[in-house]
C-alpha positions in Angstrom: -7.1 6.4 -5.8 -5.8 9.0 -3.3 -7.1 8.9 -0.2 -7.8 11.8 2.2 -6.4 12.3 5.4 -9.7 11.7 7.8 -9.0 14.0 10.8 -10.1 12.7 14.2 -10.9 15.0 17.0 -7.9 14.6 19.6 -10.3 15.0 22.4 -11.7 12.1 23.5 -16.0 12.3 24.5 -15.0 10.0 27.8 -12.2 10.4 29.9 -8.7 8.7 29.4 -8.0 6.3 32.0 -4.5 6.0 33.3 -1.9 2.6 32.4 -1.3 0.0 35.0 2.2 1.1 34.6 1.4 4.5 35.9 0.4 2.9 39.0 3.4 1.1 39.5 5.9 3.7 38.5 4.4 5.9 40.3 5.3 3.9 43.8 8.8 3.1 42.6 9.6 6.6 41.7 8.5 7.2 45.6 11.0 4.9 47.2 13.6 6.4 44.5 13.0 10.0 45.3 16.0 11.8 46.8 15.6 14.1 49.5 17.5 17.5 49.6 20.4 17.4 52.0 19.3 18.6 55.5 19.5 21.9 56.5 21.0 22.9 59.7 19.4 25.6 60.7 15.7 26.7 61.5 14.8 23.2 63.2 12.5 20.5 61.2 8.7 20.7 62.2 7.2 18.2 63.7 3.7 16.6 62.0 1.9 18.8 64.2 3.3 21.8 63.4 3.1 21.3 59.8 -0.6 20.5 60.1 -0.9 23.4 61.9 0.4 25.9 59.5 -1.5 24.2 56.5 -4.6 24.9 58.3 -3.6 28.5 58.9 -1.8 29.1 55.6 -3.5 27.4 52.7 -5.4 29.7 50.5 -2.1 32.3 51.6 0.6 30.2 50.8 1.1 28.7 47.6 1.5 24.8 47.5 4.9 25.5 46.3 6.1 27.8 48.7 4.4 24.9 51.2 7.1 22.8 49.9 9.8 25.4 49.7 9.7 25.8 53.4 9.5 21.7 54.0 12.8 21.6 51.9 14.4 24.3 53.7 13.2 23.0 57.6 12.7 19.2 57.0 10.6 17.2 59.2 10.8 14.9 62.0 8.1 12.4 61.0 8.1 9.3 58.7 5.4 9.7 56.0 3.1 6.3 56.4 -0.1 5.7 54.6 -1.7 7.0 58.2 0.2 10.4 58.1 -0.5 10.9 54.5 -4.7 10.7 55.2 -3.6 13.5 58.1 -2.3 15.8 55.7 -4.4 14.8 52.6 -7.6 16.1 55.6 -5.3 19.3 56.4 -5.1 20.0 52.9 -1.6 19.0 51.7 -1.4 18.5 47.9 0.4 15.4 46.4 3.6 17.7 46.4 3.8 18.9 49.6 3.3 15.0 50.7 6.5 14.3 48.9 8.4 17.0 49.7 7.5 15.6 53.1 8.7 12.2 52.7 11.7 13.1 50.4 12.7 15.4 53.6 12.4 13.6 56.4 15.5 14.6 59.5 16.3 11.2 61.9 16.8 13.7 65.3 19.0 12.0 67.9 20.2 12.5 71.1 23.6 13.6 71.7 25.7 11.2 73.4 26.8 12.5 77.0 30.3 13.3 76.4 31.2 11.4 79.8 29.6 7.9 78.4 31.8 4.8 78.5 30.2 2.5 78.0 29.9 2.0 74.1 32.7 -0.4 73.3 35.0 -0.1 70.5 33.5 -2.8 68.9 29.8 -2.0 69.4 31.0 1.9 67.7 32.6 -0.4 64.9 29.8 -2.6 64.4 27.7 0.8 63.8 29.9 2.2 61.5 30.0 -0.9 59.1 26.1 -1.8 59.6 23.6 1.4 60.0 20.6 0.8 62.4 17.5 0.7 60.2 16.3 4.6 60.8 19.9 5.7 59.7 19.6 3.1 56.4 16.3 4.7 55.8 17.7 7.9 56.2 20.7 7.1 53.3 18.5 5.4 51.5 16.3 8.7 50.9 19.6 10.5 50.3 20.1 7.8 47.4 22.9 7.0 49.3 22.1 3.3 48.3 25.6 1.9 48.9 26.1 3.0 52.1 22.2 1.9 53.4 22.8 -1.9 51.7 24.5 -3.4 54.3 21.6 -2.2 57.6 18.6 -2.6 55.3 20.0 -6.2 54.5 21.1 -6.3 58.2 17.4 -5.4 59.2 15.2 -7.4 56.6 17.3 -10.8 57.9 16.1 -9.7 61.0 12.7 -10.0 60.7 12.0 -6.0 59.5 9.8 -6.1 56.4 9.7 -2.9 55.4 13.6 -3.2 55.1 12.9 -6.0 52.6 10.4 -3.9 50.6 13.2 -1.0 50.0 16.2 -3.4 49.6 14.2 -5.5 47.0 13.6 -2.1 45.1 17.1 -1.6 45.1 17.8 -5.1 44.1 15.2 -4.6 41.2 16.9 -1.3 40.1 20.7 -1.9 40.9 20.5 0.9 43.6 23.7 0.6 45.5 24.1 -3.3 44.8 24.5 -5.5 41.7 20.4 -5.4 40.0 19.0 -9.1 40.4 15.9 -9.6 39.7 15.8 -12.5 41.2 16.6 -11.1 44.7 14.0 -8.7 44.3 11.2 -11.1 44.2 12.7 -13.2 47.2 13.0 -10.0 49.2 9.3 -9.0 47.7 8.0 -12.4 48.7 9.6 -12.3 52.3 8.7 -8.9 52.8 4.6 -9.7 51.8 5.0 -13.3 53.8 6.0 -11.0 56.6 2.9 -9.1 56.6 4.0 -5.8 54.4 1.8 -5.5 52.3 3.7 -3.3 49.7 6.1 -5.9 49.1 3.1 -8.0 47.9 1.7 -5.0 45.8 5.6 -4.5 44.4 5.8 -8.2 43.8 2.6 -8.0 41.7 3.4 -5.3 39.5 6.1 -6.9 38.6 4.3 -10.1 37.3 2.0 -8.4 35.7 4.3 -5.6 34.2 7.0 -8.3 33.2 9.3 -6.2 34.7 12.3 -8.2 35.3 10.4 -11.2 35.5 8.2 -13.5 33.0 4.4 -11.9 33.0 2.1 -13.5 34.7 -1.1 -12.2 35.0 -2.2 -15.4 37.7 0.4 -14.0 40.3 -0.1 -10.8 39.6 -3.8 -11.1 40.5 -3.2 -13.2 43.2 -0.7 -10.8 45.1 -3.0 -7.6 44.2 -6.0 -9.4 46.0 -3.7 -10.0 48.8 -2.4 -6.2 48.9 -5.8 -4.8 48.8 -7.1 -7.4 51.5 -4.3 -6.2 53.6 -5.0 -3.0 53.3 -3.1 -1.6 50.6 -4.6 0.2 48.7 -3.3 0.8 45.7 -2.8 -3.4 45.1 -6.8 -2.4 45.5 -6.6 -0.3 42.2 -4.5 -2.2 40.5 -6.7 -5.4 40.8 -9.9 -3.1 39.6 -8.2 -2.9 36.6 -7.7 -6.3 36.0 -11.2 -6.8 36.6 -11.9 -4.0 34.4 -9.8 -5.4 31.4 -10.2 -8.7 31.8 -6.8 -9.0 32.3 -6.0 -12.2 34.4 -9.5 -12.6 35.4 -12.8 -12.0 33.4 -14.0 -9.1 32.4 -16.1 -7.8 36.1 -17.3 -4.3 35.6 -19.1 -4.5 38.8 -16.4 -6.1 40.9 -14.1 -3.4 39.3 -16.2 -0.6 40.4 -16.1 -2.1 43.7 -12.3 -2.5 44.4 -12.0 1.3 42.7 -14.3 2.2 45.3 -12.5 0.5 48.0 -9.4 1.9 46.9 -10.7 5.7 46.4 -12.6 5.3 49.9 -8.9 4.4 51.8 -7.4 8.0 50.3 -5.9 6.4 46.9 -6.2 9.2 44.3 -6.0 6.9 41.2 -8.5 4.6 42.3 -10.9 7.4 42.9 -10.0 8.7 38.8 -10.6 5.4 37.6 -13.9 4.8 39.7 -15.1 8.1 38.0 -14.1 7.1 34.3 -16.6 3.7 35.2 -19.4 6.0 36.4 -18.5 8.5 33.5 -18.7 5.0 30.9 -21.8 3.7 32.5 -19.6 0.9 33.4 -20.9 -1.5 36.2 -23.5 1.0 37.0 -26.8 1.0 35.5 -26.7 4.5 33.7 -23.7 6.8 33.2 -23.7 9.0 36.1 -21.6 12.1 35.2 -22.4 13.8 37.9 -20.5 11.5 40.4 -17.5 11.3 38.1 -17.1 14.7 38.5 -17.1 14.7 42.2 -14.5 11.8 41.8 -12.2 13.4 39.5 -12.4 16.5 41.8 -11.6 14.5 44.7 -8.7 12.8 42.6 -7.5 16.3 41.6 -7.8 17.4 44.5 -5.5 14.9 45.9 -2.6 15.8 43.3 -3.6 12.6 41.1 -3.2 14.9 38.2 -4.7 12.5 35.9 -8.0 13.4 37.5 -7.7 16.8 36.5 -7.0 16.1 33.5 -10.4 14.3 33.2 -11.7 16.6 34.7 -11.3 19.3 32.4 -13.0 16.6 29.9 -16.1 16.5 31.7 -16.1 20.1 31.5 -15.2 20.4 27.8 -18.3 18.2 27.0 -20.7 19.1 29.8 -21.0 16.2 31.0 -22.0 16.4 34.7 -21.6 20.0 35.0 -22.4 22.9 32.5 -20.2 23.2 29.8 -17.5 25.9 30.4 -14.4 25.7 28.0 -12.3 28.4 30.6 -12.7 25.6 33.3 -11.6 22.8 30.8 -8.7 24.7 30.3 -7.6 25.5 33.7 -7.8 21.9 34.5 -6.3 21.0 31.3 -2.8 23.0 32.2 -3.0 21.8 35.9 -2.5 18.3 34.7 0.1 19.6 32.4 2.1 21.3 35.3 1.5 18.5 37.1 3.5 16.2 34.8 0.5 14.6 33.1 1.1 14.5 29.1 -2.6 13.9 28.5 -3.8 17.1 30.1 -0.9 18.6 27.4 -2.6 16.9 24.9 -6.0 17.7 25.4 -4.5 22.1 26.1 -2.9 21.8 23.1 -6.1 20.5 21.1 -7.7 23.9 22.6 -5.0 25.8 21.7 -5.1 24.5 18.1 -8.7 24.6 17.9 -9.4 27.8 19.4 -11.6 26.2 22.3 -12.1 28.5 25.0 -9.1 30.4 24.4 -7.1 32.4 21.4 -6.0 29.7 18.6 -2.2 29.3 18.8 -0.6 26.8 16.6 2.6 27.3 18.0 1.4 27.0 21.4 -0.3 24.1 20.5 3.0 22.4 19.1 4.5 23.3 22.3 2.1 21.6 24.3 1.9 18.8 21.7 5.3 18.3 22.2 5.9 18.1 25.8 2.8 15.5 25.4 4.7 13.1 23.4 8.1 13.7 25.3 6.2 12.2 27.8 4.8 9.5 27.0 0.7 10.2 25.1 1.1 8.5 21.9 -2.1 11.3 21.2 0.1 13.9 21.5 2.7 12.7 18.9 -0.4 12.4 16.5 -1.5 16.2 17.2 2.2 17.4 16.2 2.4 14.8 13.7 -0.9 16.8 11.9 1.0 19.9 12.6 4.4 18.9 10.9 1.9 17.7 8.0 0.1 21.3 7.5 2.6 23.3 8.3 0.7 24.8 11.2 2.8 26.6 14.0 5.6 24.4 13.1 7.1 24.4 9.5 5.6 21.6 6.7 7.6 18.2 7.0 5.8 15.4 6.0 9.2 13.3 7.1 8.6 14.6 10.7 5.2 14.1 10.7 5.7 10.5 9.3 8.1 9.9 11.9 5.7 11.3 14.6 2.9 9.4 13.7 4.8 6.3 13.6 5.7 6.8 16.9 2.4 7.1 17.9 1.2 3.9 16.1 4.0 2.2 17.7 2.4 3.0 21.0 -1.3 1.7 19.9 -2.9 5.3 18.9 -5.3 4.9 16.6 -5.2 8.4 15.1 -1.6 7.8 14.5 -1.5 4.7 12.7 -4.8 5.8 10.5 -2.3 9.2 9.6 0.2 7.1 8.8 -1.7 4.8 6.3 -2.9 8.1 5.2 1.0 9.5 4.1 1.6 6.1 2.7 -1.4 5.8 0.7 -0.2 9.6 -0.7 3.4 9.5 -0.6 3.9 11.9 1.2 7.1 12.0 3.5 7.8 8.0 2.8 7.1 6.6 -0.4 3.7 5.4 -2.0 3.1 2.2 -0.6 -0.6 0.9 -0.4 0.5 -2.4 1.0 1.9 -0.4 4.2 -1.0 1.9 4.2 -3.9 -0.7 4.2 -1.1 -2.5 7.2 -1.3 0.7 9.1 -5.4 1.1 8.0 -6.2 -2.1 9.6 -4.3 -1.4 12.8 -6.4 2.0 12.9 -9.3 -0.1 12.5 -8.6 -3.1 15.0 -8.0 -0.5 17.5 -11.8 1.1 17.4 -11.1 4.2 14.5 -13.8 4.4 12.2 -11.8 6.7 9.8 -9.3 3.5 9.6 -12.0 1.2 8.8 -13.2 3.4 6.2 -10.0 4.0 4.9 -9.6 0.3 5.4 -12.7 -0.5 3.0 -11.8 1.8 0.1 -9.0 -0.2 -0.1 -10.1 -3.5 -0.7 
């Protein structure tokens, strides 16, 4: 017997919650970031000049013209977790916080051209190893190389923060041979020392297995530590644990608490995941959609584009507001510009569907695309069901096959009930019911009830 292909709705009634990975990435790619090459002329601004104009200038100047003008002047500040609460209060968006960080100018004094007394060996000693400001100044310029030997030079001296960034480049093989092994010793010196990213860095990679054997104990352990230290996002990171029951068992409340802690020090992710608990009814008595809303605003608001993205959910469904599809939408294609494939996804489901805006299949499949390129397994499946039907993209049941498979692969339920659905039909592979009834129970196992029904007509 044929079996039909059992659509799902792409849009989820609750909010996505972002991976464990995100988290981490998302510091690495913030040591990694390169800042543009300084430019001499007008002069960097200092922190309080830049708070300055974004007082005077947001709601005038765009965010990206914000960021424009940091790239062009530079600054002469450091970006610490301190800085970033003063800007986040002036109303700097997550990209003008980076453009911030990635240009950062080291200012120095000229030397008095009738100075004698720097040795020659003192100048040489500078030349071959770089004070710590100018290693964290190469170091930004990727200049990884070149910062090695005074980031090494500082860390053996007692600087922990040096450890932090020469274990990332250790980790990576930035400027020196990758060893893994290095990392974690530098990690581990860096968090003994009282740097409490190294201990957050040292714990995602346990509990990432990234480089290292997983190991959900440590990675716990050096979370707890992180957040105790003031870290905040080892304080997100350890929610979710707790939230999983990955490591630890399962603690909605406890979860809901470190989330708290986390979105209450100014982390953006922590205050997204506290409002998908609330949103859930998750260590709270009652779903309280109300708050979620505030928190994914908040996390929005903060350039944690995930939260938009959410967001724009709560808005679709009316869940904690009044149900305006416009709204969805807007947040839906913020997250999207953003770099957040799930708020691509859930535009492109609108666009397909005609929700709150003109059907466009081809739009859709745009949208759908650029979803899947990076990284929502949902948003293979939605261009996968466009392949199949030949909607805004021509029929090809091979290139839906091979979309859906790739969503599968990546634990999407819709994509691994489509697939059984192509093998159960031959369509784009070959009739196999053995495969589709493999795929069915996979759909099923991971909470689709169109796979276990599928699943059933099988047996």
């Amino acid at each position: 017997m044929r079996t039909r292909l059992l659509r799902i709705v792409l849009l989820a009634s609750l909010p996505v919650m972002a991976t464990l990975a995100g988290i981490g990435n998302a510091t690495f790619a913030a040591h990694a970031q390169a800042p543009r090459p300084p430019a001499p002329n007008p002069s960097p601004m200092s922190l309080s000049v830049l708070i300055d104009a974004l007082k005077k200038g947001i709601g005038i100047l765009s965010p990206s013209e914000f960021v424009q003008t940091i790239q062009r002047r530079g600054v002469t500040f450091q970006v610490t977790a301190t800085v970033v609460r003063q800007l986040q209060a002036a109303g700097a968006t997550a990209d003008i916080i980076q453009a911030a960080r990635n240009n950062y100018r080291v200012v120095r004094a000229a030397t008095p051209s009738n100075s004698n007394t720097t040795s020659n060996t003192s100048s040489n000693a500078a030349a071959t190893t770089p004070s710590y400001d100018l290693a964290k100044s190469l170091y930004e310029a990727n200049r990884f190389s070149e910062a090695a030997p005074g980031m090494t030079s500082a860390c053996n001296t007692g600087n922990a923060a040096a450890c932090v960034y020469l274990g990332y480049m250790y980790a990576n093989g930035k400027g020196v041979s990758p060893d893994v092994y290095q990392a974690v010793a530098l990690y581990s010196k860096a968090c003994d020392g009282g740097n409490f990213t190294g201990c957050f860095d040292l714990g995602y990679m346990y509990g990432n297995a990234s480089g290292v054997a997983l190991d959900y104990g440590k990675a716990v352990f050096l979370y707890r530590k992180a957040c105790d230290g003031g870290e905040s996002l080892g304080c997100t990171s350890l929610g979710y644990m707790y939230a999983n029951g990955t490591g630890v068992t399962l603690d909605n409340y406890q979860a809901d608490a470190l989330y708290r802690k986390a979105c209450d020090a100014g982390e953006a992710n922590g205050c997204s995941k506290l409002g998908y608990m609330l949103a859930a009814g998750k260590g709270v008595p009652a779903p309280d959609n109300a708050q979620a809303v505030t928190l994914y605003q908040k996390a929005c608001d903060k350039g944690y584009y995930m939260g938009c993205a959410n967001l724009g959910v709560q808005y679709a469904n009316g869940a904690g507001v009044a149900l305006n599809l416009s709204t969805a939408n807007f947040f839906y294609q913020k997250a999207c510009d953003g770099g957040e494939p799930k708020g691509c996804t859930f535009l492109g489901y609108q666009y397909e569907n005609g929700k709150g805006i003109a059907t466009d299949t081809s739009q859709a499949a745009t949208l759908y695309r650029k979803a899947c390129d990076g990284g929502d397994p949902a948003g293979c499946s939605g261009l996968g069901y466009l392949y199949e039907n030949g909607r805004g993209v021509p029929t090809d049941a091979s290139q839906a096959a091979t979309l859906y498979r790739k969503a599968c692969d990546q634990n999407d339920p819709i994509g691994c009930n489509n697939m059984g659905v192509l093998y159960a039909n031959g369509k784009g592979v070959p009739l196999d019911v053995t495969q589709a009834v493999a795929f069915y129970r996979k759909a099923c196992n991971l909470g689709n009830a169109n796979g276990c029904t599928n699943l059933n007509n099988h047996k």
